[in-house]
C-alpha positions as CSV (number, residue, x, y, z in Angstrom):
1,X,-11.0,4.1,-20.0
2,X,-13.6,6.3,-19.5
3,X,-14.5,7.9,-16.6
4,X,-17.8,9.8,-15.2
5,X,-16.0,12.0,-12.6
6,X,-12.3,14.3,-12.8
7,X,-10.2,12.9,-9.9
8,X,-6.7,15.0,-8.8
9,X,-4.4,14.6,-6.6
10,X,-4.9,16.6,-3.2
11,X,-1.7,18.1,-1.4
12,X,-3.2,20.5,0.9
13,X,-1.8,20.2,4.9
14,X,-5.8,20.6,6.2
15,X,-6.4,16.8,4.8
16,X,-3.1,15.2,6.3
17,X,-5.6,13.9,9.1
18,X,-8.7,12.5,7.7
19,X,-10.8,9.7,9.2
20,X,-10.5,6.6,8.5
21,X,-11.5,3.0,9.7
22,X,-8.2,1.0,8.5
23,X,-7.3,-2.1,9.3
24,X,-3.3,-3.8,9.7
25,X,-1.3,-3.5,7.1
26,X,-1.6,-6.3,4.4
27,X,-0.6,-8.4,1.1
28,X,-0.8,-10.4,-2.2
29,X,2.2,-11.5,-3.7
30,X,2.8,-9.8,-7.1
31,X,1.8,-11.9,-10.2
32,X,3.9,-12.4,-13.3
33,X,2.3,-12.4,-16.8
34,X,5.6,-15.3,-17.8
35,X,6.6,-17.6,-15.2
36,X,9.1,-16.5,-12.0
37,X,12.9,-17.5,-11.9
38,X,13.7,-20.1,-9.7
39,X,15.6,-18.9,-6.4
40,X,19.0,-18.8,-7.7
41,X,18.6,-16.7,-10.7
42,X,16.5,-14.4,-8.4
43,X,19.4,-14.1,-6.1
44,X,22.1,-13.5,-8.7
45,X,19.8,-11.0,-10.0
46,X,19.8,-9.4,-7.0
47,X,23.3,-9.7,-6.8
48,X,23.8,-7.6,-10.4
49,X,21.3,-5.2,-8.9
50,X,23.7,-4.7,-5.5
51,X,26.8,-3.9,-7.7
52,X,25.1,-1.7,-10.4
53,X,23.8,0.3,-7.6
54,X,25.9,2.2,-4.8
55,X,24.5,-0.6,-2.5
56,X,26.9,-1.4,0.1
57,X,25.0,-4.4,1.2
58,X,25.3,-7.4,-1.0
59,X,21.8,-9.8,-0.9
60,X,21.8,-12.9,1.1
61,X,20.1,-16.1,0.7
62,X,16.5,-16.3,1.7
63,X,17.3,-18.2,5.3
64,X,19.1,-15.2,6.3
65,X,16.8,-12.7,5.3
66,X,13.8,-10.9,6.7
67,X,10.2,-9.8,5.1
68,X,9.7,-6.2,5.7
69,X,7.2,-4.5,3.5
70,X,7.9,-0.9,2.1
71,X,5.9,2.2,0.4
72,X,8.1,3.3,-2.7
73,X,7.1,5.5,-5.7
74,X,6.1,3.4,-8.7
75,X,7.0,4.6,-12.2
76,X,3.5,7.0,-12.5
77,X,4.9,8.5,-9.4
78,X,2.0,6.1,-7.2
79,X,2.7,4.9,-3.9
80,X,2.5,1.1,-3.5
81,X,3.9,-1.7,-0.9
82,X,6.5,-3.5,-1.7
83,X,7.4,-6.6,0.7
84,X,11.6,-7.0,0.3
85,X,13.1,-9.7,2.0
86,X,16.6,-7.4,3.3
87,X,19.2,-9.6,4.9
88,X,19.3,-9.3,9.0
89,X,21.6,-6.5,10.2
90,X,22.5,-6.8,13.9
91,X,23.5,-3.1,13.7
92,X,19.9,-2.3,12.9
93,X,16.7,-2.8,13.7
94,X,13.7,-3.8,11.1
95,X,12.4,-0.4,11.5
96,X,15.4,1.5,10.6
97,X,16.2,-1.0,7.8
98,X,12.7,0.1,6.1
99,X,13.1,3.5,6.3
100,X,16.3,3.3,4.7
101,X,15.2,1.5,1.9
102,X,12.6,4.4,1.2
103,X,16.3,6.3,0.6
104,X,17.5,7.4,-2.9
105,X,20.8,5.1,-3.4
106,X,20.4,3.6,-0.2
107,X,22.8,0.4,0.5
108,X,19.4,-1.5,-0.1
109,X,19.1,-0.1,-3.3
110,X,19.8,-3.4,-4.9
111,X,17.0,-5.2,-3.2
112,X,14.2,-3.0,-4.9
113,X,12.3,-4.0,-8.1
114,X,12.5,-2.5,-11.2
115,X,10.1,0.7,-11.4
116,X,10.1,1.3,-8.2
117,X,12.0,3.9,-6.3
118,X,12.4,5.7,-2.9
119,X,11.3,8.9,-1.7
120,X,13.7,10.4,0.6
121,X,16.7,12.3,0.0
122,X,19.8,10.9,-0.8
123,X,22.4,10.5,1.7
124,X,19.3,10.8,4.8
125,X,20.1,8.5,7.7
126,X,17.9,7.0,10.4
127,X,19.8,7.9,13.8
128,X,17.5,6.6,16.1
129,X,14.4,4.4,16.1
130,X,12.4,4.6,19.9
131,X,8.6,2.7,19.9
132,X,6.5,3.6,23.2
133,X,4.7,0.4,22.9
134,X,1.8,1.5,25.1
135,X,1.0,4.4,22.7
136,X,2.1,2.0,19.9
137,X,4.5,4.9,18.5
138,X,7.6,5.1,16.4
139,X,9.2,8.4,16.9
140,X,11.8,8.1,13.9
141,X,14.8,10.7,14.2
142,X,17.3,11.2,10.8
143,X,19.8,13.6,10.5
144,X,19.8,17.0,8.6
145,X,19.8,16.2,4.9
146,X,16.3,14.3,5.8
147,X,14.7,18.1,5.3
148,X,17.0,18.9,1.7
149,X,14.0,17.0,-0.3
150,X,11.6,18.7,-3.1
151,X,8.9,20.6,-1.8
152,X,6.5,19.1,-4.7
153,X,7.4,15.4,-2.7
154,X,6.3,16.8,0.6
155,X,3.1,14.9,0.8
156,X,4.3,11.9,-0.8
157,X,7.1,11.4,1.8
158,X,5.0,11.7,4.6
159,X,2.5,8.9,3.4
160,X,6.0,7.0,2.5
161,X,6.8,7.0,5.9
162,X,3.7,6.8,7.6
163,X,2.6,3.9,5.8
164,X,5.4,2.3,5.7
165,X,6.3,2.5,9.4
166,X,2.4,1.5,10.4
167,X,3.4,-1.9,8.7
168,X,5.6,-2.5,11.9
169,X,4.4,-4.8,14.1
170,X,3.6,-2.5,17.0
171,X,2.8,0.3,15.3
172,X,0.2,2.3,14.8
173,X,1.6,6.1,14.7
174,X,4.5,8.1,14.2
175,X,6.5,11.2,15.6
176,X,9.6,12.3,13.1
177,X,12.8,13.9,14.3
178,X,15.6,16.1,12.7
179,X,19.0,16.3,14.7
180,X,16.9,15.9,18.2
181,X,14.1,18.1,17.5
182,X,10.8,17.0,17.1
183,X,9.5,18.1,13.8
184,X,6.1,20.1,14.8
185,X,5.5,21.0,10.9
186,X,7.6,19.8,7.8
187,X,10.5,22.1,6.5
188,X,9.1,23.1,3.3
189,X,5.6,23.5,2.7
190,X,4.9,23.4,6.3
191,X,2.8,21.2,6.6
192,X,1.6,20.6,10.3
193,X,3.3,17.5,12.3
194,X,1.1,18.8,15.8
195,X,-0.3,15.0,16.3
196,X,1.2,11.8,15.4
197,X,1.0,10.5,11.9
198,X,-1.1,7.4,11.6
199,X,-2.6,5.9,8.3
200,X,-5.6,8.5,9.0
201,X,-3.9,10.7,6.4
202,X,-4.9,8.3,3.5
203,X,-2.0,7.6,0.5
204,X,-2.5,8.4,-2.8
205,X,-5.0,10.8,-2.2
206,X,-7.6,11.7,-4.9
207,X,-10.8,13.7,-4.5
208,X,-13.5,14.1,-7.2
209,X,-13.8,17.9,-8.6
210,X,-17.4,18.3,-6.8
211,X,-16.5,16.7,-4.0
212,X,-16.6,19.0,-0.1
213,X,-14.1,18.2,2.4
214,X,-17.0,19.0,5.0
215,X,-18.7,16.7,4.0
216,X,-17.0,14.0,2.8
217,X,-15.5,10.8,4.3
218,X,-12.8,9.0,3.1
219,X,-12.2,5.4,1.8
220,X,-9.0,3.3,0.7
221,X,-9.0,1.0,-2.4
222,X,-6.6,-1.2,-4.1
223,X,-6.2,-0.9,-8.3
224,X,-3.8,-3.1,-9.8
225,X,-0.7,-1.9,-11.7
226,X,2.2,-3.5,-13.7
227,X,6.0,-3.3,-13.7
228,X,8.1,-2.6,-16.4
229,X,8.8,-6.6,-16.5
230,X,5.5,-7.5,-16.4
231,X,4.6,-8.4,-12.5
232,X,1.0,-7.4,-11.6
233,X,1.3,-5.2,-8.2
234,X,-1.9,-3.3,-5.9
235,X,-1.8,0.1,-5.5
236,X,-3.5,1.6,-2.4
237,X,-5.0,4.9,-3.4
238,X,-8.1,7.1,-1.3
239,X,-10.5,9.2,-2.1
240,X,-13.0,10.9,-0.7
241,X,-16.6,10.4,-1.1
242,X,-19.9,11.5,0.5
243,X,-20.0,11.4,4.4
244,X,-22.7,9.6,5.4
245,X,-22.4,6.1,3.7
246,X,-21.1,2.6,4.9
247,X,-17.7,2.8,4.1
248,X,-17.1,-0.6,3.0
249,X,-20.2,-0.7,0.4
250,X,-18.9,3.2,-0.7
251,X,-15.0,1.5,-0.7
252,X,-16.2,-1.1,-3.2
253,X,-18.1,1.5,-5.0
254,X,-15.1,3.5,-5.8
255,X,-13.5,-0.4,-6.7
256,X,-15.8,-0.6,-8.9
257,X,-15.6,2.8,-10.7
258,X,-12.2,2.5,-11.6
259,X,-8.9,4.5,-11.5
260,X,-8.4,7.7,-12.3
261,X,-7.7,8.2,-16.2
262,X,-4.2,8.8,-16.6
263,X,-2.3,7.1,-13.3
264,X,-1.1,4.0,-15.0
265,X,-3.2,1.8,-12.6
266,X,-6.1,-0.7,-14.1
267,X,-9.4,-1.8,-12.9
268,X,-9.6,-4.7,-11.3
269,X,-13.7,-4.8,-12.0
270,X,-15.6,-5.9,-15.3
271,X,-17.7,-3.0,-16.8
272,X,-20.7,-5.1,-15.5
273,X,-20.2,-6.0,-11.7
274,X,-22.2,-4.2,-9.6
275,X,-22.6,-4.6,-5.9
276,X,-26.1,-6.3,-4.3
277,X,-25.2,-6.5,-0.7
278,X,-22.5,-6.8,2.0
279,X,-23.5,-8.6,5.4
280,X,-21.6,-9.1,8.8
281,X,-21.5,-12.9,9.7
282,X,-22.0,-14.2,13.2
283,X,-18.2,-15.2,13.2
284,X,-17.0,-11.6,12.4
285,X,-16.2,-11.7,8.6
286,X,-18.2,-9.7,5.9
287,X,-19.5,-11.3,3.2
288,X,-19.3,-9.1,-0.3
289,X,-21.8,-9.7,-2.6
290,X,-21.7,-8.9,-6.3
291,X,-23.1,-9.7,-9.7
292,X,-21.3,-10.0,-13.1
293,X,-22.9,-11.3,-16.1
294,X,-19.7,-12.3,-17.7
295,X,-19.2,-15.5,-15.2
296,X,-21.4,-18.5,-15.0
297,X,-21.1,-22.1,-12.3
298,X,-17.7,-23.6,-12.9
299,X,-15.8,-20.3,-14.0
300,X,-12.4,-19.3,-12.3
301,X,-12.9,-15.7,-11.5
302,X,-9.8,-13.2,-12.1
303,X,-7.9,-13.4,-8.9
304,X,-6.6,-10.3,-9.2
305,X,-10.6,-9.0,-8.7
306,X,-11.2,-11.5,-5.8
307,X,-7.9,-10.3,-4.3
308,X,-8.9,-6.5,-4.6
309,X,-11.9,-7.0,-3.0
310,X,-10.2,-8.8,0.7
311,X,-8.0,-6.0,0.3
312,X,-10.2,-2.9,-0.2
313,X,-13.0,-4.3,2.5
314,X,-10.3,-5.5,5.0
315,X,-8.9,-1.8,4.5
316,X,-12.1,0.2,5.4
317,X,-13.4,-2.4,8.0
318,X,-13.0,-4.1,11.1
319,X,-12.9,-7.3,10.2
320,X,-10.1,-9.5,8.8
321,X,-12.2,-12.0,7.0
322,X,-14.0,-11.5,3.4
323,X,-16.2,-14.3,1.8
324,X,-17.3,-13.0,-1.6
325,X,-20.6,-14.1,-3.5
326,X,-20.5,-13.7,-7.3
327,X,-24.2,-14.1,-8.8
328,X,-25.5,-16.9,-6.1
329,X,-23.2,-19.6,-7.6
330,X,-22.5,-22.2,-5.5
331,X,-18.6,-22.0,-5.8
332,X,-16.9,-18.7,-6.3
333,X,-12.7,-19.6,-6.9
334,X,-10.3,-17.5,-7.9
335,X,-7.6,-18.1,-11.0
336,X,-5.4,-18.5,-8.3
337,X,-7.2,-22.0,-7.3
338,X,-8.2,-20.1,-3.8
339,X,-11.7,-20.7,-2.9
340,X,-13.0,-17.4,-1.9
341,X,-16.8,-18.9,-0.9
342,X,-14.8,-19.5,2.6
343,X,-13.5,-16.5,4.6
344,X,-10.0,-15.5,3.2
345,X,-8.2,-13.6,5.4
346,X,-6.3,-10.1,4.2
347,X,-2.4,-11.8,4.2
348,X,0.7,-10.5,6.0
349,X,2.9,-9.4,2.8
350,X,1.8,-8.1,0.0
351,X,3.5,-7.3,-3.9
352,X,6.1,-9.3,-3.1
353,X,7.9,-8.6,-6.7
354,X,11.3,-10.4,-8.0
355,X,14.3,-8.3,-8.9
């Protein structure tokens, strides 16, 4: 696929904190391209994962289980939520369960989906989990071998745990600890820890070659990906782009341009949609409007387009509604049988991928 501007990959400590207008934490379930096994082969798979793994914990059935969505590396070393359902631990709490997934041969190992992995060294442990629920912040402690990681996956393990510990319910920041000392920069590269971490930092981070950080805002936007069995996933990745614009008409923009050449992710667009217009409605959703040549009255529209959309606009905006338009029909319904004429709200879970 061809593409009209070089994007790379930014690592620099001076754009940990950029602005952003995000909204909670979000998800689609994962797609298949062959049909799903039925619970119990799911769960003896998972079983088969547990004991080829150095898990510890074996898999549960579903009634004893909790949702808890994660940020591991995919195979093209991306970022992308992954909602688990990890069995209930009285010894710990959903917070400290999440984190240690994002552990390299964690005991949860077994409950992650092929092609994805964690980001934190092996053998780190979560010692204490404290949320100031006025501030609504985490301040995460772990114990030394939490700073023995590779300086290259500084960046990455930061948005890991940022992202990931924003998904909480009653989140919205983060303060990390070593061994009961507030981190004020990380270990390696140094990068600066002198205000909380909150999803301001961005994931995934790409910036076109002529592209200022002076002037430039940033936007979040969801390209679709596929595991190694053949499960569609979204993939959260922002760039920066001119200060200036509306962010959720410059967010779709960017969906519509595509992903960067080379990252393994797909568009989610046609090479003809083009957006005519987004408008605030008197209940609070937007409404995204967008012309395609390639669908006509009585066509199911891709769902895995419709679904980008609720999830890039509902990422860059305040509200938690999306109606989408598609060249003034009268109907607009996804392959998914979801009528998206009527305001679909950005769901709790998202990728939710069997093992």
């Amino acid at each position: 696929m061809t593409q009209k501007h070089s994007i790379r990959g930014l690592s620099a400590a001076g754009l940990l904190a950029v602005p952003i207008l995000l909204a909670g934490c979000g998800p689609f379930g994962g797609k298949e391209s062959e049909a799903v096994d039925p619970p119990p082969a799911q769960l003896e798979a998972q079983m088969i994962g547990a004991a080829n793994s150095s898990a510890s914990v074996i898999p549960v059935l579903a009634d004893d289980a909790v949702q808890n969505t994660v940020y591991l590396s995919d195979s093209k070393g991306m970022l992308a939520p992954v909602t688990l359902a990890l069995p209930k631990d009285s010894a710990k709490d959903p917070i400290s369960s999440a984190i240690m997934v994002l552990v390299k041969n964690s005991p949860y190992a077994g409950y992650i989906p092929e092609g994805f992995s964690g980001v934190l060294p092996a053998g780190t442990e979560v010692t204490n989990v404290t949320v100031d629920a006025e501030r609504k912040l985490a301040m995460v402690e772990f114990n030394e071998v939490f700073k023995k990681y590779d300086h290259k996956e500084e960046r990455r393990i930061l948005e890991a745990l940022t992202w990931t510990l924003t998904g909480q319910k009653g989140v919205e920041k983060a303060e990390l600890w070593v061994a009961g000392e507030k981190l004020t920069e990380m270990p390696l590269n140094r990068t600066p820890l002198d205000r909380p971490l909150s999803r301001t930092m961005g994931i995934n981070l790409q910036k076109a070659d002529d592209t200022q950080y002076s002037q430039s805002s940033p936007v979040t936007v969801y390209f679709s990906g596929v595991t190694p069995g053949g499960v569609q996933y979204y993939v959260p990745v922002t760039r920066l782009v001119p200060a200036g614009q509306d962010a959720v008409q410059a967010a779709v923009h960017e969906l519509i341009r595509g992903p960067q050449f080379g990252d393994g992710l797909a568009m989610v667009m046609t090479g003809g949609t083009t957006l005519t217009g987004v408008e605030q409605g008197e209940d609070g959703s937007l409404t995204v409007a967008l012309s395609d040549s390639m669908f006509q009255q009585g066509d199911h529209i891709p769902a895995e387009l419709l679904q980008a959309v609720v999830l890039t606009v509902t990422e860059n905006a305040g509200a938690t509604k999306v109606k989408i338009k598609m060249n003034d029909l009268a109907e607009v319904t996804g392959t998914d049988s979801v009528s998206y004429s009527q305001p679909v709200s950005r769901p709790e879970h998202i990728n939710e991928i069997p093992i």
